[in-house]
N, C-alpha and C positions, 0 to 999 in steps of 0.2 A: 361524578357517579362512581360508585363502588366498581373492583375491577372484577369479574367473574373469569372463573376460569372453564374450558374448554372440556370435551371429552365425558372420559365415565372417572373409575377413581374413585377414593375417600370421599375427596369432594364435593364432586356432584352426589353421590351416592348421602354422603350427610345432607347435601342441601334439598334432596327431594322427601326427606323422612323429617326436613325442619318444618316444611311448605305444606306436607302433607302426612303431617302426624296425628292427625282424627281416621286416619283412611286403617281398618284393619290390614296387617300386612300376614304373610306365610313367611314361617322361617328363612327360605330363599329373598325375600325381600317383595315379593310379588305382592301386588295391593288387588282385593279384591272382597267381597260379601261373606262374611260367617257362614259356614250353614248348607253353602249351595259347591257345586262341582268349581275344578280351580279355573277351569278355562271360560266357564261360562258366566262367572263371578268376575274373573279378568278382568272379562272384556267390560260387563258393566261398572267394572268400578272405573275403565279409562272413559269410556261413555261419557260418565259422571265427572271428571276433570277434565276433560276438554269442553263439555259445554262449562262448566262453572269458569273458567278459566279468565280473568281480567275482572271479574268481580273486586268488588274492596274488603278488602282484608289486612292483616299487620304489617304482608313483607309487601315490596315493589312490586310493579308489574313487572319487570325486568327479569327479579330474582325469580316470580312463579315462572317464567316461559322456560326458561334454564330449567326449572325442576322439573317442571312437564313435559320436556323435550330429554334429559334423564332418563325418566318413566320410561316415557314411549319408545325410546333408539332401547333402551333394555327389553322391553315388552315387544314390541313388532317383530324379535327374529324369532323367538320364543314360537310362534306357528304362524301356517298364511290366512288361518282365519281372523285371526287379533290382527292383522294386519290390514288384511279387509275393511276390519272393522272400526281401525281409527281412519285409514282413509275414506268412507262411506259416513263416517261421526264428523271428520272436518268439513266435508262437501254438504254434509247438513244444517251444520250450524254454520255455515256460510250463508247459506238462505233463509234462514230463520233469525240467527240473531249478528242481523247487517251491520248494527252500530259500533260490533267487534270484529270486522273483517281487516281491519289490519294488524288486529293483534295475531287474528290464524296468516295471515301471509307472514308475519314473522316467526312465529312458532312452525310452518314449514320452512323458511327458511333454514333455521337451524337445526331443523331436522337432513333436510337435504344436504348442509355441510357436512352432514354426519353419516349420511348414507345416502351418496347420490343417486340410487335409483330410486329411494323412495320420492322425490320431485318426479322422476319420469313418470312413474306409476300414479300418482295424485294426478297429475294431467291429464290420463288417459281417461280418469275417470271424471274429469272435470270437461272435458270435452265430448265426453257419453252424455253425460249429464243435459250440457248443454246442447248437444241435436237432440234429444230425445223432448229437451224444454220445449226447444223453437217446434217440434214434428207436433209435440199434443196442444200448441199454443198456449202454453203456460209463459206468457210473454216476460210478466215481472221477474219469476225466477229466471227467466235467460237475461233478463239485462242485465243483475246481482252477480251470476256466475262471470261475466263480460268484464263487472268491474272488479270482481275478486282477479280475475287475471291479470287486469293491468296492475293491481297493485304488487301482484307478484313479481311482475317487472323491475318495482323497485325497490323490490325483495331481493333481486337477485338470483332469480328461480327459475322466471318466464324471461327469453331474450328478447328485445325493443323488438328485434327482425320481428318475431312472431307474430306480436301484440296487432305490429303494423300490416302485417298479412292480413291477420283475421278481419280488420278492419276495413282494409281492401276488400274482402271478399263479401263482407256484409254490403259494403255502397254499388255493389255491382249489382243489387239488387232494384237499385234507383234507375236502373236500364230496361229492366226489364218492360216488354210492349205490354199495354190493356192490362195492368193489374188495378186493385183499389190502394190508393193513394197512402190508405193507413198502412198497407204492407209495409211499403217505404218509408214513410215517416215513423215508424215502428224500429225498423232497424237503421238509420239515420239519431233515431232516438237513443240508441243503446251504445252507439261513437261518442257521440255525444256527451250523454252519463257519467263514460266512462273516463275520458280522454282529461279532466281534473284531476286523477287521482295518475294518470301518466303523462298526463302533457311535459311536465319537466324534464324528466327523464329521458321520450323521446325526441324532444325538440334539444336536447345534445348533443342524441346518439343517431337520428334517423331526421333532422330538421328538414332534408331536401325532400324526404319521403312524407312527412307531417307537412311543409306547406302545398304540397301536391293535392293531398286528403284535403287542406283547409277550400283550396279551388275549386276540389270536387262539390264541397259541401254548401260553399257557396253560390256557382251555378244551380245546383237543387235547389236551395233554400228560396232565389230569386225567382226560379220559375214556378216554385209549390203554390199551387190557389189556396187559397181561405176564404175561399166563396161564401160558407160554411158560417163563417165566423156569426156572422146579423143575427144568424138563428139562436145562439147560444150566447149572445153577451147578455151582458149584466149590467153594465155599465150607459148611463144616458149621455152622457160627454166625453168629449176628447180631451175633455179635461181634467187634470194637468198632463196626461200622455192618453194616447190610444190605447184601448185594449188591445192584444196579443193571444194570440195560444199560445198552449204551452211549450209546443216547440219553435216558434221563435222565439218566444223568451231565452230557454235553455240555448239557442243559438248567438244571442245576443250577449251574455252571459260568460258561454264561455269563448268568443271573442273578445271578450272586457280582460277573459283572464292569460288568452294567449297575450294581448298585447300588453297586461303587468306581469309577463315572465313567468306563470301558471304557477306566483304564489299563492300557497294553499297555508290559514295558520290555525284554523278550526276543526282539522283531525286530528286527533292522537296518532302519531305515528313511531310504535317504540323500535321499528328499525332501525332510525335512525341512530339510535343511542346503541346500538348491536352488531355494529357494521365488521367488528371484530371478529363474528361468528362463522360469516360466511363472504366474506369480500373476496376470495381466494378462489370460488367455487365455480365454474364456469354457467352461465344459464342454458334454461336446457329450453329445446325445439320440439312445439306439440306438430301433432302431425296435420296435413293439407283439410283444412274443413270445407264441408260443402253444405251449403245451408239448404231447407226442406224447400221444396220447389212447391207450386201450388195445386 
C-alpha cells in the first residue's frame, strides 16, 4: 500500500484538489457551490463529500478518506456552524448509508488524530442521538448507532471500557419486573448486532468483562419463551433443523463467531490499512447513559 503522509501541508493540500478537482473551489482553497453565500455553499459542498465518500472512483478508498479528512480538519475550525454540520452529516449518513459505516469510523478516526476534541464532540452527539432514537422508539436507527460505536472502538476513538459499559447498561434491562418480553429482546438484540463488528477487540482488552456479558446473555436466552413461535412459523418440519427466531438465531451465530475468535472477512474494513493515522491517539470515554424507562 502506498505510504500517505499525515497532517496538512503541500501534500495533503495537493492530495485533496487531486481527489476533488470537480468540486468548485474559492481562491482560499475553500470548496463549495457558484453562486450562493460562502458559508452556506461550504457547508453543502462538505454535505456532498461526506455522503459520496467510498463510492468508486480513480483513486483508493484510502487516498479519498486522507483527502476528505484534509477538507474537513481545514473546514471545521473555519466556524462552529460547519462544524455542526459535518458532525450532524456523519451521524446521518451513519444511519442511512450503513454499508459504509466503517469507512465513517475511519474517516473519524483520522479526524480525531488530528483534532481530539473533535471525537469527544461526535459522541456527544451520537449519544443524543441515540436516547432520543431509543425515547421515540425509532428501534433500528438505535441499534445502527450501537454498532457504529463499537466499530469506533476499533477505530480507536471509542475505549473497549465504554463499548462494555454501554452494553452492561442495556442487559440490565433484561431485570427489569412485568415488562413485554420484546423490550428485552430488543435491546439483548442490539448487543448482540453489535458485538461482530467488536467482539475481537474487546475479547483482548476486556475478555473477563465480555465472558461475563456472554453468561448474562445466556441465562436470558435459556430462560426467554418462544411460545410465540407455532403462531408464526412457516415451516411443516423439523426438518433438516427447527425453526428459530430471529434472535436465537443471531444468538447462535454469534456464539459460532466468539468460539472462531470473532473472525470477521466480509466487511471492508479500511482501518486497518491506516492504523498509522491514529494508533498514538488515546480513545475517548462517552458519558454514563441511561436508557428510556417505560
Amino acid at each position: 500500500m502506498a505510504h500517505y503522509k499525515d497532517g496538512g501541508g503541500r501534500d495533503s493540500r495537493k492530495r485533496a484538489r487531486d481527489d476533488f478537482d470537480d468540486a468548485p473551489r474559492h481562491k482560499r482553497g475553500r470548496y463549495f457551490d457558484q453562486g450562493s453565500s460562502e458559508s452556506e455553499s461550504t457547508e453543502q459542498k462538505l454535505e456532498s463529500l461526506i455522503t459520496r465518500v467510498g463510492e468508486k472512483g480513480s483513486k483508493t478508498l484510502q487516498s479519498n478518506l486522507q483527502a476528505l479528512a484534509d477538507v474537513l480538519h481545514t473546514e471545521i475550525g473555519s466556524s462552529s456552524s460547519v462544524k455542526d454540520k459535518v458532525l450532524r452529516t456523519i451521524c446521518f449518513c451513519v444511519t442511512t448509508l450503513t454499508e459504509k459505516i466503517t469507512i465513517y469510523s475511519t474517516l473519524v478516526a483520522i479526524l480525531n488524530a488530528r483534532q481530539y476534541n473533535f471525537g469527544e464532540e461526535l459522541l456527544e452527539v451520537l449519544m443524543e442521538d441515540l436516547r432520543n432514537a431509543l425515547a421515540l422508539q425509532e428501534m433500528e436507527k438505535a441499534r445502527i448507532l450501537v454498532r457504529f460505536l463499537a466499530d469506533l472502538v476499533n477505530a480507536k476513538v471509542v475505549a473497549s471500557s465504554s463499548i462494555m459499559t454501554l452494553f452492561d447498561t442495556f442487559i440490565t434491562v433484561t431485570y427489569e419486573p412485568d415488562i413485554p418480553h420484546t423490550r428485552s429482546d430488543w435491546y439483548v438484540y442490539m448487543i448482540l448486532s453489535a458485538l461482530p463488528w467488536v467482539g475481537s477487540e474487546v475479547n483482548q482488552r476486556k475478555k473477563v468483562e465480555l465472558e461475563r456479558l456472554f453468561t448474562i446473555l445466556e441465562t436470558y436466552m435459556s430462560k426467554r419463551s418462544t411460545a410465540y413461535l407455532p403462531a408464526i412459523q412457516v415451516w411443516t418440519t423439523d426438518q433438516p433443523h427447527p425453526q428459530k427466531d430471529y434472535l436465537e438465531m443471531l444468538w447462535i451465530q454469534t456464539k459460532n463467531m466468539k468460539d472462531n475468535e470473532w473472525k470477521v472477512s466480509h466487511c471492508t474494513v479500511p482501518v486497518t490499512h491506516m492504523k498509522n493515522t491514529h494508533v498514538l491517539v488515546k480513545p475517548q470515554h462517552f458519558c454514563t447513559f441511561t436508557h428510556p424507562k417505560m
